[in-house]
C-alpha positions as CSV (number, residue, x, y, z in Angstrom):
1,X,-104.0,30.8,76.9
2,X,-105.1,33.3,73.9
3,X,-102.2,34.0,72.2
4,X,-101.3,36.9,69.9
5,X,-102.8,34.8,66.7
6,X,-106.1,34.1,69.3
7,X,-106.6,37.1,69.9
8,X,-106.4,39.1,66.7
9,X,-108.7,36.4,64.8
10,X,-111.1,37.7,67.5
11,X,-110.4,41.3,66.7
12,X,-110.9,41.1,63.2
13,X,-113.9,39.0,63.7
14,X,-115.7,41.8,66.4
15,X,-114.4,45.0,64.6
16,X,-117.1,45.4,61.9
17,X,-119.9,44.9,64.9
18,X,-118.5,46.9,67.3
19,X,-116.6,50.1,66.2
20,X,-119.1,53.2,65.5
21,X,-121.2,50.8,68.3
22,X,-122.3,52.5,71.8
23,X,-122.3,50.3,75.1
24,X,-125.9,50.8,76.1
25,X,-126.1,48.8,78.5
26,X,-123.4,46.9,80.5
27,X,-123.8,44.5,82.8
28,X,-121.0,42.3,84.6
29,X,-121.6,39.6,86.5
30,X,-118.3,38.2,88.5
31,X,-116.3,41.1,90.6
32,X,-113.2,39.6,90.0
33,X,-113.3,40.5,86.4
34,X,-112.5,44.4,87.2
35,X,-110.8,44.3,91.2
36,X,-110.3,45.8,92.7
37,X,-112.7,48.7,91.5
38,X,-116.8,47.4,92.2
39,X,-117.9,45.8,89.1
40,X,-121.1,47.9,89.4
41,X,-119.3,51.1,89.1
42,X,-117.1,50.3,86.0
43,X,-120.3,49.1,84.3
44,X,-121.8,52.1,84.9
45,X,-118.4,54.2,83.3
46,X,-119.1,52.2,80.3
47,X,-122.8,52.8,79.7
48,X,-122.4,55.5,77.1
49,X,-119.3,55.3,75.9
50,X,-118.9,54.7,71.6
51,X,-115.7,52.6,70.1
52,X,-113.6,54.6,67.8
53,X,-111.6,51.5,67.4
54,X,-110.9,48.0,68.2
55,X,-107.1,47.2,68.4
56,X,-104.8,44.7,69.8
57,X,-101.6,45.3,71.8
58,X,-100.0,41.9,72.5
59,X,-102.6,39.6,73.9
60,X,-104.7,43.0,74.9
61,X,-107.4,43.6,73.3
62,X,-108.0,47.1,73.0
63,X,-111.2,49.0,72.7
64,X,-110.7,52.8,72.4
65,X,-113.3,54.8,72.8
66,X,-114.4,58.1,71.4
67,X,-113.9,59.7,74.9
68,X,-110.2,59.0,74.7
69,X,-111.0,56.0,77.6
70,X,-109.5,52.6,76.9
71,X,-111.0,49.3,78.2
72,X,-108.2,46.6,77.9
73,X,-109.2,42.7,77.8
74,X,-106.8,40.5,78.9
75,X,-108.3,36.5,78.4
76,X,-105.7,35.5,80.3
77,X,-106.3,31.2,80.4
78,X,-110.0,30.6,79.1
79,X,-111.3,34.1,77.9
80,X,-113.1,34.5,75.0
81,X,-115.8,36.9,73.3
82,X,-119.3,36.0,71.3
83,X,-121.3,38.1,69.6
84,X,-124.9,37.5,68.9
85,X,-128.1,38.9,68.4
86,X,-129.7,39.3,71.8
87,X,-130.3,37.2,74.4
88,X,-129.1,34.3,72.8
89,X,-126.0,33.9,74.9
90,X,-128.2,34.2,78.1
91,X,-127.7,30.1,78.9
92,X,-124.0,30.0,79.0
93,X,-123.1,29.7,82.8
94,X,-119.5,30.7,82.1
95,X,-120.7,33.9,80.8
96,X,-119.0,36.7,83.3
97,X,-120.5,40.3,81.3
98,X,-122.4,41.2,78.4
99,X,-122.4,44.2,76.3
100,X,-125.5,45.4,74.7
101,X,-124.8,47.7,72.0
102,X,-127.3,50.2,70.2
103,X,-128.3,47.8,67.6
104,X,-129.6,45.2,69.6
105,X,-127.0,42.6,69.7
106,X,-124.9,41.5,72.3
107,X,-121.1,41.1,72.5
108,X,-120.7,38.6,76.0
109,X,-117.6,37.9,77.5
110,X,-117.0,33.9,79.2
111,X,-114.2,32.6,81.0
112,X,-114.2,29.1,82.6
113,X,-111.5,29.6,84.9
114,X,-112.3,33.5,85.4
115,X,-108.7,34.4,85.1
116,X,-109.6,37.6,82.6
117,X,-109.1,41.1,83.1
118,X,-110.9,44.3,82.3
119,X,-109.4,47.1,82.7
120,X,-110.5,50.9,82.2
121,X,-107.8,53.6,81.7
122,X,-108.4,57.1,81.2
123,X,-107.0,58.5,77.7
124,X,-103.5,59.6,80.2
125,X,-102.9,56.4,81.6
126,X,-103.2,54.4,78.2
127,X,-99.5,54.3,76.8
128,X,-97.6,54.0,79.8
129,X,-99.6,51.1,81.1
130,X,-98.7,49.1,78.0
131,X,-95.3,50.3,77.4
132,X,-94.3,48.9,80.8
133,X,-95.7,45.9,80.5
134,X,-95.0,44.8,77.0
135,X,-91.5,44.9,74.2
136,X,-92.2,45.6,70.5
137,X,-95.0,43.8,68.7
138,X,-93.3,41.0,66.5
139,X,-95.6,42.1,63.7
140,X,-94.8,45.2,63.0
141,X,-91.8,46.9,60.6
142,X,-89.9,48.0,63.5
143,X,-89.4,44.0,65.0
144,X,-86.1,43.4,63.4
145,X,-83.3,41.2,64.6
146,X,-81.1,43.9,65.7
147,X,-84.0,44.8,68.2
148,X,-84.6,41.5,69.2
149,X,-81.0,41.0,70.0
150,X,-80.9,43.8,71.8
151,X,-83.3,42.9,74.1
152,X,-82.0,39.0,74.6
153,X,-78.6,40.3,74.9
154,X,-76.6,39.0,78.1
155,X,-79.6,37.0,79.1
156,X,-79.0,33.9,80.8
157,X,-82.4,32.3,80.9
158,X,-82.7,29.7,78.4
159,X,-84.3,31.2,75.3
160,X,-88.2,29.5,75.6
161,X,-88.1,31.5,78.8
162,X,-87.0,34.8,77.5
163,X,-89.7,34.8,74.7
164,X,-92.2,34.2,77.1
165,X,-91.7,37.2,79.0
166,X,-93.7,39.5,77.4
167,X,-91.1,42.1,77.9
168,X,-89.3,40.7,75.2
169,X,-92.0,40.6,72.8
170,X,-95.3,41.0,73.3
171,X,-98.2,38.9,72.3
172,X,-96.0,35.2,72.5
173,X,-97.4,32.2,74.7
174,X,-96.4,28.3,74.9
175,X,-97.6,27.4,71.6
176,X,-96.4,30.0,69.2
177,X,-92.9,30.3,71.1
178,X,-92.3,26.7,70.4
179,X,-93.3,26.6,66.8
180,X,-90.9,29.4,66.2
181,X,-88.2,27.7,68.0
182,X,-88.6,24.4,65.8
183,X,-88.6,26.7,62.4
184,X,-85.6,28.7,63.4
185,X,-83.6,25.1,64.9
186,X,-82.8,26.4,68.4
187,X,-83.1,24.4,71.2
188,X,-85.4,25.9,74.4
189,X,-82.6,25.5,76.9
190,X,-80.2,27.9,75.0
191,X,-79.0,30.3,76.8
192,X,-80.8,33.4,75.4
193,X,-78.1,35.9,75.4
194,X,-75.3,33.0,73.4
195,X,-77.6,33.1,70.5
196,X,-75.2,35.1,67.6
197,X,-76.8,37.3,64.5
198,X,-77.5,34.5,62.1
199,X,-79.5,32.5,64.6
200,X,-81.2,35.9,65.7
201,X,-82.1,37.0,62.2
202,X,-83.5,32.7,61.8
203,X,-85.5,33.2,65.1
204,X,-86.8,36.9,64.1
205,X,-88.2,35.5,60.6
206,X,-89.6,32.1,62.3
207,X,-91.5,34.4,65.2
208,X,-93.1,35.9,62.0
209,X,-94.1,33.0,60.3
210,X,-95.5,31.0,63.2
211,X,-97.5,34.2,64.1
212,X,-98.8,34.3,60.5
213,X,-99.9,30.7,60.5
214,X,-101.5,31.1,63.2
215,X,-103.2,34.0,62.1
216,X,-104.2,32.1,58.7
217,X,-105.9,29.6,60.6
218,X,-107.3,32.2,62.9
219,X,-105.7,30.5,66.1
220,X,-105.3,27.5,67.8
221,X,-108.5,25.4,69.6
222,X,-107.3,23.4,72.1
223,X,-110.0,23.6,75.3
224,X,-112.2,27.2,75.6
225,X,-110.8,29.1,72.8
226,X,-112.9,29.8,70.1
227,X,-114.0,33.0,67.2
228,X,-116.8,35.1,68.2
229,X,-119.6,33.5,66.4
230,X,-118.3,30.3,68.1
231,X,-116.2,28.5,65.4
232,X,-113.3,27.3,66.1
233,X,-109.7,28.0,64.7
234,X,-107.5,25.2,62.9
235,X,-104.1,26.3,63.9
236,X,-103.8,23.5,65.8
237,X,-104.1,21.6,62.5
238,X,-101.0,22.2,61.3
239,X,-98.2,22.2,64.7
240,X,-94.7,21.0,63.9
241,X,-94.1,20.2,67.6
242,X,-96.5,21.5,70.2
243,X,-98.4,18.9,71.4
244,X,-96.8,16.3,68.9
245,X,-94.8,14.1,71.9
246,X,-93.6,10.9,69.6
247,X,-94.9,11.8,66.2
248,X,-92.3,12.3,63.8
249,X,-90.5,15.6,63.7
250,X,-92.0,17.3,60.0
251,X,-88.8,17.9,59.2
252,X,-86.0,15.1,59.8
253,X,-88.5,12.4,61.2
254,X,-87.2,12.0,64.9
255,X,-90.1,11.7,67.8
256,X,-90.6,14.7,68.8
257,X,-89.9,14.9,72.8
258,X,-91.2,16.7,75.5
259,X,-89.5,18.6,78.6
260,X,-90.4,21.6,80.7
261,X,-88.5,24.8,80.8
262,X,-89.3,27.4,83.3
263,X,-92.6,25.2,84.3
264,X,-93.8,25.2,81.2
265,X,-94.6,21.9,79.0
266,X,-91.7,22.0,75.7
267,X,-92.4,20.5,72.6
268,X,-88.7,20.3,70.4
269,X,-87.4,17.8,68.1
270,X,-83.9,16.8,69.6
271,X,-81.9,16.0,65.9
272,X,-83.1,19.5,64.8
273,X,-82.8,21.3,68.0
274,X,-79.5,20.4,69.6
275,X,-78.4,21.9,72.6
């Protein structure tokens, strides 16, 4: 899945094409991209509309409109966005919509497993929907450890599981939750809520600096993912422990091991991560 360093190479990559850009023409191909509400209609709401701005909340991307109207995309497992001059995505058969905007290119959306989202929310609706769905963004100035402890605080789920929940903080996913739990030594069954301020301040910094990596290498490329003009990212280049089961840990040289933790594959080293 698109993580928060997935998705905000893909923002930077389709702001300078698409803000000050009109949707002339939109057309959208597989209904389950915008159910309940007929995919014909919502194309029809967005024929018009001009992007203000292109932002990202989490793993939302977020296209605000002049109108005040917000379309969220959520690539959920195998999203992803191209942009091209026209027609020259026409062949893909994963592709689910295309944009056409008023210069003549195209911006299409494909999703292999067509688990995406599209969502349109009138300017009222915008804040609330996010706010109730996602905690602070771990990339901002107000993502401190005194927040984060706050909201792990009498948690009992082990701490992999707590990061996930995007309540916690928004924009984490398998990969980058991992890498953060190797850089800040903390095993994934911990109990979330037994972690004390040292370990929290460790985990706060490493949530950073996995994020940034990722970022730096604009994402990981693993199976679908890859940057708007197809490239794909090199995070994946430089893991400590996802998807490294009996390589040597970077850091002490153990095998790294794997295990799951709330049905989800763990990658941890078990000298540097002790339970």
């Amino acid at each position: 899945m698109p993580e928060l360093p997935e998705v905000e190479t893909i923002r930077i990559a389709l702001e300078p094409h698409v803000v000050g850009r009109t949707f002339e023409r939109v057309e959208i191909d597989d209904p389950r991209l915008v159910r309940p509400f007929e995919r014909v209609a919502v194309a029809a709401e967005l024929e018009g509309e001009r992007v203000a701005a292109l932002d990202r909340r989490g793993k939302y991307l977020v296209v605000r409109f002049e109108s005040g109207r917000v379309l969220l995309i959520h690539l959920r497992m195998t999203g992803s966005l191209r942009h091209a001059a026209a027609g020259k995505l026409d062949d893909d058969p994963h592709r689910r919509a295309v944009v056409r905007l008023d210069d003549g290119s195209d911006v299409a959306y494909r999703d292999v497993r067509r688990f995406g989202t599209w969502h349109l929310l009138e300017p009222h609706e915008v804040e609330d929907y996010l706010d109730r769905r996602l905690g602070g963004e771990p990339l901002e100035r107000t993502f401190t450890a005194r927040r984060l402890g706050e909201r792990l605080a009498g948690r009992r789920a082990p701490i992999k599981a707590a990061l996930l929940d995007q309540r916690t903080v928004a924009g984490l996913g398998n990969i980058y939750v991992d890498e953060a739990l190797w850089r800040a030594q903390l095993h994934p069954l911990r109990e979330a809520g037994t972690l004390d301020g040292v370990e929290v301040s460790r985990l706060t910094k490493a949530i950073r600096e996995a994020l940034r990596e990722g970022i730096r290498r604009q994402g990981a490329s693993l199976r679908d993912y890859a940057q708007p003009d197809g490239r794909r990212g090199r995070a994946q280049e430089r893991f400590r422990v996802y998807a490294r089961t009996g390589e040597p840990c970077l850091r002490c040289g153990t095998p790294i091991d794997k295990i799951r933790v709330g049905g989800r594959g763990t990658w941890y080293c078990p000298n540097c991560q002790r339970l």
